[in-house]
N, C-alpha and C positions, 0 to 999 in steps of 0.2 A: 091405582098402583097395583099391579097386579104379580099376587105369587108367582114365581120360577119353577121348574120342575128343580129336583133336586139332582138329576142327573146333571146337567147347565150347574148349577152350582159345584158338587162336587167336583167335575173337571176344571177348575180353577187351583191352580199352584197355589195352594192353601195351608197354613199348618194346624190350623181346626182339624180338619178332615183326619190326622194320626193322634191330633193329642187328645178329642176328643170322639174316637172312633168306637166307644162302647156307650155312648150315651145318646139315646136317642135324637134326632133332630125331628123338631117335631114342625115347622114349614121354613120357607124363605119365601122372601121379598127382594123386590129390588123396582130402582127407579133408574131411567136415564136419564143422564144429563148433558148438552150442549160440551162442544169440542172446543175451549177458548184458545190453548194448544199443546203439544203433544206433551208428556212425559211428566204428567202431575199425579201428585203420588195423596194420598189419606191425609198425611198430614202435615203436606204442604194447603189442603185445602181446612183441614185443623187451624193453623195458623194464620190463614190469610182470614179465615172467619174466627179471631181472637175474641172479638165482640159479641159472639153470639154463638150460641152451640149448634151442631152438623144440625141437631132437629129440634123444632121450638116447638115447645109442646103447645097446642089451640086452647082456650077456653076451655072449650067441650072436653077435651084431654085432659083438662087438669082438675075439673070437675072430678070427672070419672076417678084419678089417681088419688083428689081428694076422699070418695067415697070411700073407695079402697083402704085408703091409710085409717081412716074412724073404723071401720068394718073389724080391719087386722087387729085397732088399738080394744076391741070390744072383746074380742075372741081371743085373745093375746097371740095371734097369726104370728106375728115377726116378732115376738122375745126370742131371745135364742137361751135354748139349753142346752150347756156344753157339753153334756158327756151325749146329747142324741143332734149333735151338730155333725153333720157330714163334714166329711175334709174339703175343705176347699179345692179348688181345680189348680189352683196357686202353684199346691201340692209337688204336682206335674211337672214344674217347669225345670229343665235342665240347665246347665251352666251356663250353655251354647242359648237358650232361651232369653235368659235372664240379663246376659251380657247384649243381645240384642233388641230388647225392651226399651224403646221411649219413656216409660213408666214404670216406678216402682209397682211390685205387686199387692196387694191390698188399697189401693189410692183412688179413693171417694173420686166419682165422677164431676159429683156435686155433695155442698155438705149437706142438702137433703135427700139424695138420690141413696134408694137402698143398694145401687152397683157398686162395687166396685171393680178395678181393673185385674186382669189375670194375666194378660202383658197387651203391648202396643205396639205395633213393628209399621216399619214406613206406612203398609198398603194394609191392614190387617189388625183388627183392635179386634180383644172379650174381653168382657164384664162379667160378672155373673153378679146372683144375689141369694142368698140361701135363708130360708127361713122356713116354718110349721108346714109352709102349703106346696113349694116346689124346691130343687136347687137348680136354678135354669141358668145358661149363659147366652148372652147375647152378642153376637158376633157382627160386626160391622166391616166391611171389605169395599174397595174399589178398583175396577179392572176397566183399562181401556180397552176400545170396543174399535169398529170398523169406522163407526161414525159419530162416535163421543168418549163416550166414559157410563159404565153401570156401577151401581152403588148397591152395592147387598146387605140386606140383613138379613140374619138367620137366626133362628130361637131352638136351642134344647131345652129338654128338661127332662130331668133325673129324680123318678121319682122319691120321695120322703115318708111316703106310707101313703094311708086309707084315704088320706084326703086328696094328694094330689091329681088324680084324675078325673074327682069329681070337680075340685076346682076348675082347672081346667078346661072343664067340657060347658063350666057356666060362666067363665070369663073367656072363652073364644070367638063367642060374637061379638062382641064387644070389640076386642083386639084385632078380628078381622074386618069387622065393618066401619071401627071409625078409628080408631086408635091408629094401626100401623098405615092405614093410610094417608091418616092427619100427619103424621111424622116422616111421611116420605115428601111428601108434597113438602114440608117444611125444607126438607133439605133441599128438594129442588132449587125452591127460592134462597135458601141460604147459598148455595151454590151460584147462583145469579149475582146473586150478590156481591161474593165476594170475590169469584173466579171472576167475573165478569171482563173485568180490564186484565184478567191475568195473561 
């Protein structure tokens, strides 16, 4: 599954691209997928995969997330302390935002997932998750194509101090080698799956 330049991303009728136009993007991904027919939108493919989420995470993935979560719980990584808690990207959202959100803002992805939503629009979902090491948002998008449908993801992240680049630079193998690939691939077949008959 292989990164996008970020030019091919940005040119996408996006509202990432203004709300969050000071924080860096640090890559994107994307995966194709099969044409079942025309005019399917995020979260009609949301809904049609009720039963199972856009991306399942693998073993191997959850391993790794395992690690991670003991790591965080050792180091106190993800307690959050309010007065050096960054604002939320939430923040941001204007009336005109908010009135066209799917989802409330703050609403758990999962009740173990450290994301939560920042809004959800037909074609166009962020997450973010804020804690000791990063405040990154995770951008999730679908755009039909000439000969299917692309599915994007995009990762920022805003740094929190001294750690967050180190971190970074020692969980990005990781994230590009198995992680964000495992989770494309998932969606493919999630996709399969549910668009299938669609």
């Amino acid at each position: 599954m292989p990164k996008v330049s970020q030019q091919e991303y940005k040119a996408l009728p996006l509202r990432v691209h203004a709300f969050l136009a000071d924080v860096p993007l640090h890559d994107v991904w994307a995966v194709d997928l099969p044409s079942p027919r025309a005019g399917i939108t995020l979260e009609q493919f949301r809904r049609r995969a009720a039963s199972m989420c856009l991306c399942t995470p693998s073993l191997v993935v959850r391993a790794l997330l395992a690690v991670r979560q003991f790591v965080g719980r050792c180091f106190g990584w993800d307690r959050v302390v309010s007065d050096k808690t960054p604002a939320t990207f939430a923040d941001r959202l204007t009336p005109a935002d908010r009135a066209r959100s799917l989802a409330l803002a703050g609403t758990r992805e999962a009740s173990d997932s450290p994301f939560r939503v920042v809004y959800h629009f037909e074609n166009e979902q962020l997450d973010e998750v804020i804690n000791r090491t990063v405040h990154a948002a995770a951008l999730s998008a679908l755009a039909e194509t000439a000969n299917g449908y692309r599915f994007y993801f995009a990762v920022y992240v805003r740094n929190v101090g001294w750690l967050t680049p180190l971190y970074m630079r020692l969980i990005d193998p990781l994230r590009t080698l198995i992680v964000y690939p495992s989770l494309l691939r998932s969606v493919r077949a999630n996709w399969n799956r549910a668009m299938g008959a669609a």
